[in-house]
C-alpha positions, 0 to 999 in steps of 0.5 A, a space after each residue: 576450714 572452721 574454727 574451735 576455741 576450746 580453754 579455760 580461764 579465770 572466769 571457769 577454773 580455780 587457779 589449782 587447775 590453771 596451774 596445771 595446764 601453764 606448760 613451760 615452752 617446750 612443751 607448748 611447742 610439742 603441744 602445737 605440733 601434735 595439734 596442727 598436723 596439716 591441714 589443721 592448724 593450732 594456736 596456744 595462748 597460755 598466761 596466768 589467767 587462761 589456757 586456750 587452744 584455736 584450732 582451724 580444721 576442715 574436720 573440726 569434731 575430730 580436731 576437737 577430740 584431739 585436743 580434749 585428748 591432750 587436755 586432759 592428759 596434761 591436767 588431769 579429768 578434772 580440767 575437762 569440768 572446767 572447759 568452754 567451747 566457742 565453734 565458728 563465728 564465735 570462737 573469732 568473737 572471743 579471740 578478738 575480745 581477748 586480744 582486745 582485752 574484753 576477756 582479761 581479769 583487769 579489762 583493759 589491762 594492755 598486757 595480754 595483746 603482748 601475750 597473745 601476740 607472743 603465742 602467734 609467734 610461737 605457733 609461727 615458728 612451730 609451723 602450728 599457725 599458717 595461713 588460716 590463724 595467721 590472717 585471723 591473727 592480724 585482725 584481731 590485732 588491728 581490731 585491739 589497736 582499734 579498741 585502744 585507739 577509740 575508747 577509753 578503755 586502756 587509759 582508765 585500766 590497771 594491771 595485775 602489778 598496779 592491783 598487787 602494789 595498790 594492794 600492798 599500799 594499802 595494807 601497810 598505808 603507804 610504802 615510803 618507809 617498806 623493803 620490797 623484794 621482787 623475785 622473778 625479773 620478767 616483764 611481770 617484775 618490770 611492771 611492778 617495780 615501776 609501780 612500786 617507784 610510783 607508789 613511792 617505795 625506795 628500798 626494792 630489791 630484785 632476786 633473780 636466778 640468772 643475776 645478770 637479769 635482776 641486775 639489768 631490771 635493778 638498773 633500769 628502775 632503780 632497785 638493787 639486785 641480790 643473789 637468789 642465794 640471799 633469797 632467805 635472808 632478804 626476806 627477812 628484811 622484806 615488808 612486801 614480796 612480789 613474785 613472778 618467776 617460772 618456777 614450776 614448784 613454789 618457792 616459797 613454802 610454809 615451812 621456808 617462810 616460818 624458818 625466819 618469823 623469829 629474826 623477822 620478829 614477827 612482823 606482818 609480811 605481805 607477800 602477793 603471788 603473780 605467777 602461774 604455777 605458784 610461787 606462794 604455796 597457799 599453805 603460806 597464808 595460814 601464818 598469822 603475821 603473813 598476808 599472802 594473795 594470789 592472781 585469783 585474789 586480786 582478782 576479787 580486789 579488781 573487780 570493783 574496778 570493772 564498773 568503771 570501765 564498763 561503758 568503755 568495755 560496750 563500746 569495744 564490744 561494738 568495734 569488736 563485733 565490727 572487726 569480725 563482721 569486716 573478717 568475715 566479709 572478706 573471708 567469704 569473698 576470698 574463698 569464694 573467689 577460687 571457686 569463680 576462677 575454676 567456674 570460668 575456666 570451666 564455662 570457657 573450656 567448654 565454649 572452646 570445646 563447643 566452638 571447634 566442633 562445630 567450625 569443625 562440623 561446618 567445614 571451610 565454608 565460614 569466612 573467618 569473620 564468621 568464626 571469630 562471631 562464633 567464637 565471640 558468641 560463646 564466650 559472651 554465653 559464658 560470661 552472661 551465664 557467670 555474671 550472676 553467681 559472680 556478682 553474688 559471691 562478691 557482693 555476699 557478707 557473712 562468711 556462713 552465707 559466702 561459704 554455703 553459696 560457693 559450696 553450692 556452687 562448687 558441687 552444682 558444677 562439680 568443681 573437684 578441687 577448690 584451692 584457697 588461700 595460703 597454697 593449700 587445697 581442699 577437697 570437694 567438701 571445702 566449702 560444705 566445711 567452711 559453711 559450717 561457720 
């Protein structure tokens, strides 16, 4: 099996073209499952700031058209412009760096491991994710703990919501006296309004479709929730807006957020957009009394925070590409080791064979001390003969190295079958497509 990253993100597209690959649910479901028809396996990590495909295949140019396929079909020929690719070795680096929030928009920022976590799960219960992405999901995930248990790198990190409310307090130099209205009550509304309650706001309101929602989130942070049927006329009152709903077309429109400029008198709205498709429509920012910024400017906003985190971000890269050395290490070892088992059942089968040809050729004559030195005889051939190659397969590190060598070995000693971990049997090949790491 090898592997394929293939995505975009906040780094290669604008976030016109993010939006259009952010699929509800459902469709990541059907997605996953188009993808990871046995033995391939899939997994979608699909946030604000990337959409990206791991693909584990034995065939991985033909995995790879398949997905460009999909892609394509659900964004348009324009996503393919933006689109990055990481094959073998590399596509584990990038998946334990954005676990490990080496990737994100807000490095440090502690979200994504949830998200990814979240996506792993999903995969899971689609049955796109078995054994291959699940064994490499685990280690990219011991080595995102490991990144924020050995560095600073968490501690010293905002959010996209701490970056959204730092940014409406600074625009009105304080929200001690602002009407906050957070639209959306997920975990994204959950992150702001405790921000907003640290920043000192007092009045927030929490405008959900489901109103049992807004209502647990209002609760729990201390807002009040409203009707999303009083969303107009909240915003009225409102000085800051923060959205973060799943709305698949804005909400807020031009023409919507003009309609109340009179009763509003006028007065400067802030309104920031979290949410991928948009909530905002960016037609909204040509009012005059309207600042309104979406994830990719806030991204712009954070970005003078990055120098900060900069020594903490190279010494996770260093844990990071430990982690997928340790990875590759025991990947090696763990497919090399069905490869020893079927070697030695070989050399055994034919000791044995050999063995009673010639005790039958001999005849009665051999006292049974004799037999069983015979016997013994050709099983220490056997394990003399394998010591080597056994020896070697085991102590090997890098996953390419570990794969070549048991693929050699596999087709020196025609092995037709290597079964790998997982239940799962590659044909003669296994190894060749392994090594191609």
């Amino acid at each position: 099996m090898d592997f394929l990253c293939i995505g975009l993100s906040h780094r290669t597209a604008p976030l016109s073209v993010r939006e259009r690959l952010a699929l509800p649910e459902s469709q990541q479901v059907d997605l996953l499952q188009r993808l990871a028809q046995s033995p391939n396996e899939a997994l979608l990590v699909s946030t604000c700031n990337r959409v990206e495909l791991y693909l584990a295949a034995p065939d991985v140019n033909r995995a790879r058209e398949s997905a460009l396929n999909e892609l394509q079909s659900l964004g348009g020929p324009e996503a393919l412009e933006h689109l990055y690719e990481h094959r073998g070795e590399a596509a584990l680096v990038h998946l334990f760096r954005v676990a490990a929030s080496l990737d994100s928009m807000v490095l440090g920022e502690a979200q994504i491991l949830g998200q990814v976590k979240d996506a792993f799960e999903r995969g899971q219960g689609a049955g796109a994710v078995r054994g291959e992405l699940t064994r490499v999901c685990g280690a990219a995930f011991g080595c995102a703990k490991r990144v924020r248990t050995e560095t600073a790198i968490g501690r010293a990190a905002t959010s996209m919501a701490s970056a959204a409310v730092a940014l409406a307090s600074k625009v009105f130099d304080g929200l001690g006296d602002k009407t906050v209205l957070l639209v959306g009550a997920g975990e994204m509304a959950e992150l702001a309004a405790r921000h907003l309650k640290q920043a000192g706001a007092t009045r927030v309101f929490v405008a959900n479709r489901t109103l049992a929602r807004a209502e647990a989130l209002a609760a729990e942070v201390g807002a009040t929730a409203r009707p999303f049927e009083e969303l107009f006329s909240l915003l009225t009152a409102a000085d800051v807006v923060v959205c973060s709903t799943a709305s698949p077309v804005p909400i807020f429109t031009k023409e919507n957020v003009a309609a109340v400029a009179r009763a509003r008198k006028h007065r400067t709205l802030f309104m920031v957009d979290l949410a991928v498709p948009r909530d905002i429509a960016p037609e909204v920012g040509e009012l005059d009394w309207v600042h309104a910024y979406d994830v990719d400017d806030i991204q712009k906003f954070v970005a003078e925070n990055a120098a900060a985190r900069a020594e903490e971000a190279q010494k996770a890269g260093v844990l990071v590409a430990q982690e997928v050395a340790r990875f590759a290490r025991d990947r090696a070892v763990r497919n090399g080791v069905p490869v020893l088992a079927q070697l030695r059942q070989r050399g055994e089968a034919i000791a044995r064979a050999e063995v009673e040809r010639t005790l039958s050729t001999i005849g009665e004559g051999l006292s049974d001390k004799q037999r069983k030195s015979i016997e013994a005889m050709a099983r220490a051939i056997v394990n003399k003969l394998l010591h080597e190659p056994t020896a070697r397969l085991r102590a090997v590190g890098p996953e390419h190295e570990g794969n070549r060598l048991a693929g050699a070995a596999a087709e020196l000693f025609g092995l037709d079958e290597v079964p790998v971990s997982g239940g799962q049997v590659n044909g003669p090949n296994v190894v060749a497509n392994g090594g191609k790491g």
